[in-house]
Kinemage of the C-alpha trace (Angstrom):
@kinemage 1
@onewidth
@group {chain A} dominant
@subgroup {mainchain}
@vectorlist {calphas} color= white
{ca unk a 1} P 44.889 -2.924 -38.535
{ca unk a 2} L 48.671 -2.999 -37.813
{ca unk a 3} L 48.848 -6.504 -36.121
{ca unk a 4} L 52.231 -7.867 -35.380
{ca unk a 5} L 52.232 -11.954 -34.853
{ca unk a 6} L 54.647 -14.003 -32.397
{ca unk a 7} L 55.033 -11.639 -30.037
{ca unk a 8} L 54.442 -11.515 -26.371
{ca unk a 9} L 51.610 -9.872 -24.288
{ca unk a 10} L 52.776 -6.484 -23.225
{ca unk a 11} L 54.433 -6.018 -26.775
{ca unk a 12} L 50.970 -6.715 -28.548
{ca unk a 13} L 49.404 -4.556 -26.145
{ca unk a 14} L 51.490 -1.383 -27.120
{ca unk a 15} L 52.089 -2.271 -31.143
{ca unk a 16} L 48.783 -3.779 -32.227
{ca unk a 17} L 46.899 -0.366 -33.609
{ca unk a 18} L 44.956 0.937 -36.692
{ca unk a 19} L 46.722 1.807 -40.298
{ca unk a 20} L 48.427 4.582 -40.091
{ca unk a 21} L 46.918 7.588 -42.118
{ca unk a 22} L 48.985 9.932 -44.788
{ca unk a 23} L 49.760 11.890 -42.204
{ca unk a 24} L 52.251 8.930 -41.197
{ca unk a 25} L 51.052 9.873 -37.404
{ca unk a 26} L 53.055 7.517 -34.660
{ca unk a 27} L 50.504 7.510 -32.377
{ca unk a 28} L 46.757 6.690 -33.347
{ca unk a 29} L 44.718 9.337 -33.811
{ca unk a 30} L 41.242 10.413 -32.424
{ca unk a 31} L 38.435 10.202 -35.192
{ca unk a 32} L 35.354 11.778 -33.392
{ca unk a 33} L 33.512 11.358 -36.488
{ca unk a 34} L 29.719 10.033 -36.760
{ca unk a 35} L 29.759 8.744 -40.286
{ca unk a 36} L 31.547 8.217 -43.110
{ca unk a 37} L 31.447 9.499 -46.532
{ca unk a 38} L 31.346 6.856 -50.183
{ca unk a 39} L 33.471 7.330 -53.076
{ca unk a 40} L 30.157 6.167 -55.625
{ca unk a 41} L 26.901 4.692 -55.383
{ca unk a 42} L 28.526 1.412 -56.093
{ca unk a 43} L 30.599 1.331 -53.667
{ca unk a 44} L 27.834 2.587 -50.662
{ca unk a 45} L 25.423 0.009 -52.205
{ca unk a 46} L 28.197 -2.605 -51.569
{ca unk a 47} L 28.906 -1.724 -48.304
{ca unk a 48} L 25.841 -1.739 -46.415
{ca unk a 49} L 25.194 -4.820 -48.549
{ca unk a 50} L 28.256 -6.389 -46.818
{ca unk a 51} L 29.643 -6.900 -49.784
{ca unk a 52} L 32.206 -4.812 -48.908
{ca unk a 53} L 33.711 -4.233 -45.187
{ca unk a 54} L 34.437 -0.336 -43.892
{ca unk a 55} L 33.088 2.200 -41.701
{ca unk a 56} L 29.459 3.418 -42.157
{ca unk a 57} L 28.551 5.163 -39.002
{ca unk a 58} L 30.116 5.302 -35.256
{ca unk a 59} L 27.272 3.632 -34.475
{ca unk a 60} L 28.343 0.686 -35.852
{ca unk a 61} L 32.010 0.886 -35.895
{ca unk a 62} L 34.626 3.465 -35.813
{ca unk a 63} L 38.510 3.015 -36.105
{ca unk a 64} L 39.183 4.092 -32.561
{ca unk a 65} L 36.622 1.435 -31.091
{ca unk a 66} L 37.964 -1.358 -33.826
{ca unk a 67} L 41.065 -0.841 -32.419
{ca unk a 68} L 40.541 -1.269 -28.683
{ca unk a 69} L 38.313 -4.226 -29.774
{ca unk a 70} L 40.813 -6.115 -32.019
{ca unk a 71} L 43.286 -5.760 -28.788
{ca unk a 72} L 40.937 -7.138 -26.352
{ca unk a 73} L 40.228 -9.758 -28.343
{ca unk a 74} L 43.904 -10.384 -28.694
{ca unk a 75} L 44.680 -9.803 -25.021
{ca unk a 76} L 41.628 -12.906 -24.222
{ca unk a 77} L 42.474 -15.172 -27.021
{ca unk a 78} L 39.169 -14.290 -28.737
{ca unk a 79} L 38.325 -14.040 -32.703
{ca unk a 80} L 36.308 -11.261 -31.934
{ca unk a 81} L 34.654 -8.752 -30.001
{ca unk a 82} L 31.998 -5.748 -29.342
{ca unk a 83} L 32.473 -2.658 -27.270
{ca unk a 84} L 29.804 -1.118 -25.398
{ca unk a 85} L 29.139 2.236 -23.830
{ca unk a 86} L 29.925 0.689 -20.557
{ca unk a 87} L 30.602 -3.037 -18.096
{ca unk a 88} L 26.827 -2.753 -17.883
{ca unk a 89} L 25.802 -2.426 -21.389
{ca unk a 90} L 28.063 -4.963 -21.940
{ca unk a 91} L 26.357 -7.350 -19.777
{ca unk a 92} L 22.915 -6.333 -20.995
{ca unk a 93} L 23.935 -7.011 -24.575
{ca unk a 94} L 25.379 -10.254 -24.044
{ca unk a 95} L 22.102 -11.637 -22.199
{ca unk a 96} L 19.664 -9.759 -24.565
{ca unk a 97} L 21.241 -11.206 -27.470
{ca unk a 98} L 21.268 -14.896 -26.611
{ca unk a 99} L 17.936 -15.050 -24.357
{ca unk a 100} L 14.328 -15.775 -25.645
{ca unk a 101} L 11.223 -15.750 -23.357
{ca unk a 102} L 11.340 -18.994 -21.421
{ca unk a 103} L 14.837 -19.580 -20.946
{ca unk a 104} L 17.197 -20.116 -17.706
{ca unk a 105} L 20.400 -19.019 -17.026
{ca unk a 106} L 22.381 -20.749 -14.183
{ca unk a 107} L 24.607 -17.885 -11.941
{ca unk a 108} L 27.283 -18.106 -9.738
{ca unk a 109} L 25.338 -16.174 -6.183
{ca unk a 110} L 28.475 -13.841 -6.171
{ca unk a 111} L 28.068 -11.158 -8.460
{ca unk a 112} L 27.814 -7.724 -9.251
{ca unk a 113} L 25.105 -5.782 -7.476
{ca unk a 114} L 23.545 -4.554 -10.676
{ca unk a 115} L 23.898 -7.686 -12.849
{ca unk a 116} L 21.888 -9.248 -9.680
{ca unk a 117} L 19.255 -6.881 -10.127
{ca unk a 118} L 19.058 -7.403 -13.721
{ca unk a 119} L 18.448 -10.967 -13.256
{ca unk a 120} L 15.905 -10.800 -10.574
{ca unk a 121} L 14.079 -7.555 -11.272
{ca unk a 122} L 13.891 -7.009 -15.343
{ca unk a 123} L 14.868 -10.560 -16.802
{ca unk a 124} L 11.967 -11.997 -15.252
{ca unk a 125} L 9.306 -9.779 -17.259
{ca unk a 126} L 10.298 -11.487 -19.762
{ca unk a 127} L 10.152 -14.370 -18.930
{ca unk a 128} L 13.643 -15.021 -18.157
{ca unk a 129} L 14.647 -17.089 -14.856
{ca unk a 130} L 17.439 -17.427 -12.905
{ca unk a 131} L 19.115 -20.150 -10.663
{ca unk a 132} L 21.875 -19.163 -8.125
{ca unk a 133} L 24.582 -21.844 -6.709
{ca unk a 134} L 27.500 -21.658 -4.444
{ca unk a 135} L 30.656 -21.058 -5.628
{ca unk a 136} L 31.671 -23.785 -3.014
{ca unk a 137} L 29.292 -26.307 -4.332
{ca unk a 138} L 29.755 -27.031 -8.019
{ca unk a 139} L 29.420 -30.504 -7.435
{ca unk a 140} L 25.692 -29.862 -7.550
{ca unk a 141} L 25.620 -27.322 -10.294
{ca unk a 142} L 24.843 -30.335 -12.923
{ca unk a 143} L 21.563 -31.283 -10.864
{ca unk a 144} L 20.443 -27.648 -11.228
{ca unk a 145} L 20.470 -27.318 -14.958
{ca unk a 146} L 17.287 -27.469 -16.277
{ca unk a 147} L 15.639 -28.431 -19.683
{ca unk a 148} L 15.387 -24.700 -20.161
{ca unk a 149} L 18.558 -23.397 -19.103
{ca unk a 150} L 20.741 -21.462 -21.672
{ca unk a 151} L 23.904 -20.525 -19.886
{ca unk a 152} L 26.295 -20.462 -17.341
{ca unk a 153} L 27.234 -17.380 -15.243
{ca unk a 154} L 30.441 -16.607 -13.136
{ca unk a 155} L 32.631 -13.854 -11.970
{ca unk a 156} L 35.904 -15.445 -10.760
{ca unk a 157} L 37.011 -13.228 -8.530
{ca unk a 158} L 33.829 -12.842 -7.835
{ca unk a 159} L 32.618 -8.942 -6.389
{ca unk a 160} L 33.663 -8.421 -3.692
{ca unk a 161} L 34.273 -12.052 -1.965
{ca unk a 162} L 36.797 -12.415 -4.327
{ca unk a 163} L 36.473 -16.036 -3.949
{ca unk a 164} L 37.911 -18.342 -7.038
{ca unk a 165} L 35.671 -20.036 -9.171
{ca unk a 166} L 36.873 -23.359 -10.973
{ca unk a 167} L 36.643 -21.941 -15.149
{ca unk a 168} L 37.970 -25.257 -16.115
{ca unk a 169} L 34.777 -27.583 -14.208
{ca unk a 170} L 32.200 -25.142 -15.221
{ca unk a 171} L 33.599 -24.679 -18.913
{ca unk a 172} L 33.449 -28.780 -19.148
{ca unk a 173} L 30.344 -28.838 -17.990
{ca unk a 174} L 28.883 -26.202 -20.117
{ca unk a 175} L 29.786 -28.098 -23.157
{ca unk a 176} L 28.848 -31.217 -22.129
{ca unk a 177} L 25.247 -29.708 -22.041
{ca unk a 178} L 25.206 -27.703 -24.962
{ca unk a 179} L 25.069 -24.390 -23.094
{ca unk a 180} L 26.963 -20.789 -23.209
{ca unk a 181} L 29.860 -20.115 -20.987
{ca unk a 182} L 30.132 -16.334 -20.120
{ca unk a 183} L 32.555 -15.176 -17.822
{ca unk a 184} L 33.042 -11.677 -16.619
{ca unk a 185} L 36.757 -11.249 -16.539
{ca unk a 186} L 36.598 -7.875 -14.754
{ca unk a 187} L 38.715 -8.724 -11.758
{ca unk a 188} L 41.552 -10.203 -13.133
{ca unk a 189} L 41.862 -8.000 -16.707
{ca unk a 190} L 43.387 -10.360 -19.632
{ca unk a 191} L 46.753 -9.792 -18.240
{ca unk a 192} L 46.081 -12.205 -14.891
{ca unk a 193} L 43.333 -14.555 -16.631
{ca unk a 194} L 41.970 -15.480 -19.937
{ca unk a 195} L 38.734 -17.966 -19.475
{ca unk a 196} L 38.497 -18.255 -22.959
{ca unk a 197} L 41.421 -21.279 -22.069
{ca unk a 198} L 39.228 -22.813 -19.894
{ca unk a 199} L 36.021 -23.271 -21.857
{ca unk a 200} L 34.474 -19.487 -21.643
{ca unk a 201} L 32.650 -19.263 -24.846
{ca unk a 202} L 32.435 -15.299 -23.949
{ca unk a 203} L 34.130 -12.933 -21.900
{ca unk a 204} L 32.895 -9.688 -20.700
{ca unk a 205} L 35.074 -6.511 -18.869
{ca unk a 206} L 34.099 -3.324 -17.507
{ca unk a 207} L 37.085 -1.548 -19.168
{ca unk a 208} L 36.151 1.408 -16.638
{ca unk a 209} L 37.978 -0.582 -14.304
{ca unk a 210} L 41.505 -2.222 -14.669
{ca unk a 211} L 41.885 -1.373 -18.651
{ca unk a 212} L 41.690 2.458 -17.749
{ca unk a 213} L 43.159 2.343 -14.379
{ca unk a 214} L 42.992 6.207 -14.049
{ca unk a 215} L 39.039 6.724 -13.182
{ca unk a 216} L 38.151 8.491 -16.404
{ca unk a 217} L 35.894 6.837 -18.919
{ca unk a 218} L 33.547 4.217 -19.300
{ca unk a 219} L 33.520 1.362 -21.348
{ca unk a 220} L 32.498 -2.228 -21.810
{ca unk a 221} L 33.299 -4.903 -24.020
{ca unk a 222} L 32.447 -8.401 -25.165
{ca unk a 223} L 34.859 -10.854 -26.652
{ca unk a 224} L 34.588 -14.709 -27.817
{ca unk a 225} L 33.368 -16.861 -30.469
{ca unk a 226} L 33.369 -15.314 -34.371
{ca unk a 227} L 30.224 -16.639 -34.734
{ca unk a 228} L 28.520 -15.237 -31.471
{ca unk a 229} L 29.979 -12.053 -31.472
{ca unk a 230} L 28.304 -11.618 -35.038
{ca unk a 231} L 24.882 -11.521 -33.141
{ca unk a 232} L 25.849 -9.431 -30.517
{ca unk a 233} L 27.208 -6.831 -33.015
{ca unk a 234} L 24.293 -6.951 -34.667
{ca unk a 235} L 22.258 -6.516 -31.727
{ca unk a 236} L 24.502 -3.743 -30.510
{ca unk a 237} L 24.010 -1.980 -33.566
{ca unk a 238} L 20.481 -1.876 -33.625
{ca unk a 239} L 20.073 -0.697 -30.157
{ca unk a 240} L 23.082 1.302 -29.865
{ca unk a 241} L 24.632 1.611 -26.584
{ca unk a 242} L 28.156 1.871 -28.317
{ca unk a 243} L 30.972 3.118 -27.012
{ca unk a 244} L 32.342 6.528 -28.014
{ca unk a 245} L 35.735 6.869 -30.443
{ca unk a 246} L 36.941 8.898 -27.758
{ca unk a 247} L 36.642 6.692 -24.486
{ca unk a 248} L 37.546 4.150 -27.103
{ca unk a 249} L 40.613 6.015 -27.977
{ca unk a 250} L 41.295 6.510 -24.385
{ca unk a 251} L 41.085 2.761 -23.679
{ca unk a 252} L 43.145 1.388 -26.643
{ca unk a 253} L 46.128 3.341 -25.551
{ca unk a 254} L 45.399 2.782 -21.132
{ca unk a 255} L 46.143 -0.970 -22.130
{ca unk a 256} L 49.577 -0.072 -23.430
{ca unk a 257} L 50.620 -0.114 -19.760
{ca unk a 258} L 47.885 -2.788 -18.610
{ca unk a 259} L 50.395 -5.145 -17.725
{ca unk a 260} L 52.996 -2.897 -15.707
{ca unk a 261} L 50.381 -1.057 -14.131
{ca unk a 262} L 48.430 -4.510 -12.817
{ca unk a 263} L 52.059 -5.955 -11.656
{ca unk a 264} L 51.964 -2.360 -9.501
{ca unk a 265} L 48.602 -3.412 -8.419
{ca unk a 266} L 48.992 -6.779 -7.187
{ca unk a 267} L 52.312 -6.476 -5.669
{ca unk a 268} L 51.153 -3.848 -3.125
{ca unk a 269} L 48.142 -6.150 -2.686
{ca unk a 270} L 49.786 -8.820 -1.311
{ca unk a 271} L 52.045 -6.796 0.631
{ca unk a 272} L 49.159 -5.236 2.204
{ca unk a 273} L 46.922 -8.432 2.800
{ca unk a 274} L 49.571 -10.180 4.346
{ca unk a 275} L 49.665 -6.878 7.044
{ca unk a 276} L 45.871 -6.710 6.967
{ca unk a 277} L 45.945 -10.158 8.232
{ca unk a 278} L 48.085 -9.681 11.361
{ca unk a 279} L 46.006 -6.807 12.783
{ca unk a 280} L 44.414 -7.437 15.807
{ca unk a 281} L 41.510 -5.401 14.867
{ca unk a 282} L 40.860 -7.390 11.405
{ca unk a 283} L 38.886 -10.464 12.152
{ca unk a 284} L 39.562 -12.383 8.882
{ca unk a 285} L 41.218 -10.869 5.498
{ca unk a 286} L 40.605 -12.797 1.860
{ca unk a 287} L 42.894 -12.216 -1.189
{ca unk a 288} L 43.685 -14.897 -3.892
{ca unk a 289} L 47.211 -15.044 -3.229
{ca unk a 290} L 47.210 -15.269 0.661
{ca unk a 291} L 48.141 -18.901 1.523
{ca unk a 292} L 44.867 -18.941 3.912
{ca unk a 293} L 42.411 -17.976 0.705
{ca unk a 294} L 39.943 -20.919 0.704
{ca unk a 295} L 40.621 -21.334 -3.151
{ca unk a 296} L 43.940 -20.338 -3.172
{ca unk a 297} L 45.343 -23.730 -4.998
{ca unk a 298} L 43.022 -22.810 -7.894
{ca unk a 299} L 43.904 -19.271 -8.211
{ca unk a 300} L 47.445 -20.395 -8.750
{ca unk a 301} L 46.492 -22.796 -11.606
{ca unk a 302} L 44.010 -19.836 -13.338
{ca unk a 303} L 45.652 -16.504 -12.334
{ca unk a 304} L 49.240 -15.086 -13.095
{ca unk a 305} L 48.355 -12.667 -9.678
{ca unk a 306} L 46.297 -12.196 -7.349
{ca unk a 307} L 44.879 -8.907 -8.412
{ca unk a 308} L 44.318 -6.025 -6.944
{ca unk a 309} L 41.047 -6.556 -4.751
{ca unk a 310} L 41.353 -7.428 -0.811
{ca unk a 311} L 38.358 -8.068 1.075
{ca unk a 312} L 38.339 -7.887 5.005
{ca unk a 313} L 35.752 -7.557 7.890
{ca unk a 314} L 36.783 -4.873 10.842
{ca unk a 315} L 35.924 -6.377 14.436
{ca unk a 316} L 32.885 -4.457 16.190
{ca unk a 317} L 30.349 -4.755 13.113
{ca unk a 318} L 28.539 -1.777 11.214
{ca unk a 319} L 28.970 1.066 13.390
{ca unk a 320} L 33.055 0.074 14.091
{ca unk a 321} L 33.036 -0.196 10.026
{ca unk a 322} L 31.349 2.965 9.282
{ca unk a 323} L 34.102 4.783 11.946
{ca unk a 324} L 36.743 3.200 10.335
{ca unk a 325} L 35.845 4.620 6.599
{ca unk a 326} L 35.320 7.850 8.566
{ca unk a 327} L 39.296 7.984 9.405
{ca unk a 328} L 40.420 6.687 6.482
{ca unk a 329} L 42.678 9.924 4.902
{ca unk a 330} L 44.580 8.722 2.055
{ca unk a 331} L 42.518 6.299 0.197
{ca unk a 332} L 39.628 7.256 -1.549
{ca unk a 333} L 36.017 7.054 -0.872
{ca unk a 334} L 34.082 5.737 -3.643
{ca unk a 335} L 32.222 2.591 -5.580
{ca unk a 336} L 34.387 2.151 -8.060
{ca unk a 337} L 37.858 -0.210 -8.658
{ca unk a 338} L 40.710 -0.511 -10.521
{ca unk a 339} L 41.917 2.956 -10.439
{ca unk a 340} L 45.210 4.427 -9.796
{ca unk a 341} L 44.604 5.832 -6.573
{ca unk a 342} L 43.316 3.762 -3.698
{ca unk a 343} L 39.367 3.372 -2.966
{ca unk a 344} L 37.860 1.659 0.228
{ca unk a 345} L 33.845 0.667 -0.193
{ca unk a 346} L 31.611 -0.769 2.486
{ca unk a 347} L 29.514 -2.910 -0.144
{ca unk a 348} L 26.949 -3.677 2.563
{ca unk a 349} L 25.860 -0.233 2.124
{ca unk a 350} L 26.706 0.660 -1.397
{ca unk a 351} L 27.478 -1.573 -4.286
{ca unk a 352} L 25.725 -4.198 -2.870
{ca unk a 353} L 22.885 -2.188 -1.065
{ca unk a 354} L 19.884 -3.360 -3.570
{ca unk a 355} L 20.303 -7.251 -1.911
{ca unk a 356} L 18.429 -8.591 1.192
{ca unk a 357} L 20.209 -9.262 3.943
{ca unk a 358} L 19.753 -12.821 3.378
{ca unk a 359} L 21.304 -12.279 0.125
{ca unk a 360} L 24.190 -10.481 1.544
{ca unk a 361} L 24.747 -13.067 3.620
{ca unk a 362} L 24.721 -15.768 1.356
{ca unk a 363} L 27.508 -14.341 -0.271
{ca unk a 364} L 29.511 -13.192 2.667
{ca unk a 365} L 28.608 -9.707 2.648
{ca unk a 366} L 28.559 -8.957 6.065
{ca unk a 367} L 27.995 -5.480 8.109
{ca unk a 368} L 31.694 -4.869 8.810
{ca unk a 369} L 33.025 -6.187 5.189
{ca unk a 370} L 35.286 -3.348 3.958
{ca unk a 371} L 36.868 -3.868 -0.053
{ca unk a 372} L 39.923 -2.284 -0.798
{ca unk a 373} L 40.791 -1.636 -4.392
{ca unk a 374} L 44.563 -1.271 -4.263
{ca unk a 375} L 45.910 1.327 -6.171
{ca unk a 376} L 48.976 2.900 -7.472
{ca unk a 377} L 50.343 4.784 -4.566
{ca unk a 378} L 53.201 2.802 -2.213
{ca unk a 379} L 52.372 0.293 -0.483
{ca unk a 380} L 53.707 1.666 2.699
{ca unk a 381} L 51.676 4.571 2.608
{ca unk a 382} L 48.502 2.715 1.845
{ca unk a 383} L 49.541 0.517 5.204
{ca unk a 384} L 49.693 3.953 7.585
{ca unk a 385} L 46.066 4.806 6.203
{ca unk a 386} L 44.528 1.554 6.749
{ca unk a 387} L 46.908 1.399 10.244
{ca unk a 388} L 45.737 4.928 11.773
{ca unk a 389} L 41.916 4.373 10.780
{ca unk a 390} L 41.710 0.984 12.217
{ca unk a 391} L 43.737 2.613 15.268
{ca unk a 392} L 41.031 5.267 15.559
């Protein structure tokens, strides 16, 4: 791997990449391969030995997916990493690996729809419980960790609340007691945040998000400790939910332009909260970087920006909602984030759908609670969408 040292982010972003071949290619090339061939006996005995370290099967490793890994792990401060066939597998692996029967795992109550559902519908037939608290009351997470409890669970920004989580607190804390940090870092991409600074012991991304930021692939990915990511890669390579060479490929050169494309991002944001929140027809709008964000002290001290995420409830409830997604012409209609072009979600009834409304509630999701995953596009233009629906 051609790794260059001392230099900044966006330069190791674009110049970290594999050996180049005989071919003396300047860009990396695609190896949609699924194994690789031995020069002896000697030498394939000493490889799947360990003896010796190379590429066996795509299974296990490939260049392409070494080399998106190895920049992750850069990007996050990490020794080391695992990629995954997507944000989900990701989050699986991580929890499958470290969790035995009998064991707890303390979550933030703001988080992904299906991570929720993986914790309170398949975790527990195994015997595997879960504990939510506030994100505005850590000051009683100690009191809920329990003899059993394994970990430590956050999103920060948290989906789609985007409320701030203090990494710092929680990481102390999760050391104090022995216990895993894992942080999903989605939101705020390496660029804007690296928990592994504030105590994360791993990090995990959705790469279908922010790291593409064009809508086309999925991916996931693990980073942290040498020493844990060893037993997730072994884990993920017996029950292989890897991650293709060619979304891999795809990946490795999207974060080439990570960091200009998520200054894009969270420039309009901001632009367009601070408009969103002087709309008469907007009761209340919540983005890290907005002076009236509950947390917005603490997203200074974590987060370079504020992302690209604004969260907002229309006045008049469901139906009022459900209109204004109706007149909405520019931006797109779908569950996903991070992409180049614009997307408005009600989570209420989508990404979030699975909870009860109690649970919706206890995380703010209410019935008029639009997300807006800023895109690309100007900012102006993205105001006269959001303007004439809200008119209509």
């Amino acid at each position: 791997m051609e790794q260059k040292s001392n230099y900044l982010f966006e330069t190791e972003a674009i110049r970290t990449q594999m050996e180049r071949s005989s071919f003396a290619e300047h860009s990396t090339p695609l190896h949609l391969t699924s194994s690789f061939v031995f020069e002896d006996a000697e030498e394939m005995r000493a490889t799947f030995a360990e003896e010796k370290e190379r590429n066996i099967y795509s299974r296990f490793s490939n260049p392409n997916t070494s080399e998106f890994v190895q920049k992750v792990a850069q990007m996050e401060g990490a020794e080391d990493g695992v990629s995954f066939a997507s944000g989900m597998g990701a989050v699986f692996a991580t929890f499958a690996t470290f969790l035995n029967a009998g064991d707890h795992i303390l979550s933030a109550r703001a988080i992904f729809g299906s991570t929720h559902t993986l914790f309170t519908k398949y975790f527990p037939k195994w015997e595997i419980a879960t504990t939510y608290f506030a994100v505005d009351a850590l000051a009683d997470l100690e009191s809920s960790i329990q003899p059993n409890t394994r970990c430590i669970y956050v999103e920060s920004p948290t989906n789609p609340w985007v409320d701030i989580l203090d990494l710092e607190a929680i990481g102390a804390l999760a050391k104090k007691h022995n216990l895993l940090f894992v942080v999903d870092n989605c939101f705020a991409t390496p660029y804007l945040q690296q928990p592994i600074k504030f105590g994360a012991d791993l990090v995990i991304h959705s790469a279908t998000k922010l790291m593409d930021g064009q809508g086309r692939v999925l991916g996931g990915v693990t980073v942290g400790k040498k020493e844990l990511i060893r037993e997730l890669y072994l884990f993920a390579r017996n029950t292989g939910g890897s991650l293709s060479p060619f979304n891999a490929w795809v990946l490795s050169k999207s974060l080439e332009t990570l960091a200009v494309r998520v200054d894009r991002h969270c420039e309009s944001a901001l632009e367009i909260a601070k408009k969103l929140e002087q709309h008469p027809k907007v009761n209340w709008v919540k983005y890290p970087f907005l002076s009236s964000h509950p947390q917005h002290q603490l997203a200074l001290k974590q987060m370079k920006k504020g992302g690209n995420i604004i969260s907002s409830e229309v006045k008049g409830g469901l139906e009022v909602g459900r209109k204004f997604i109706n007149a909405i012409q520019l931006c797109s209609l779908s569950a996903n984030l991070g992409d180049s072009r614009s997307i408005i979600t009600h989570p209420s009834s989508t990404t979030h759908s699975k909870l009860s409304d109690t649970e919706r509630e206890e995380v703010g999701i209410s019935l008029g609670m639009i997300r807006l995953s800023v895109g690309l596009e100007h900012h102006q233009d993205i105001c006269n969408d959001i303007k004439t629906a809200l008119d209509a």
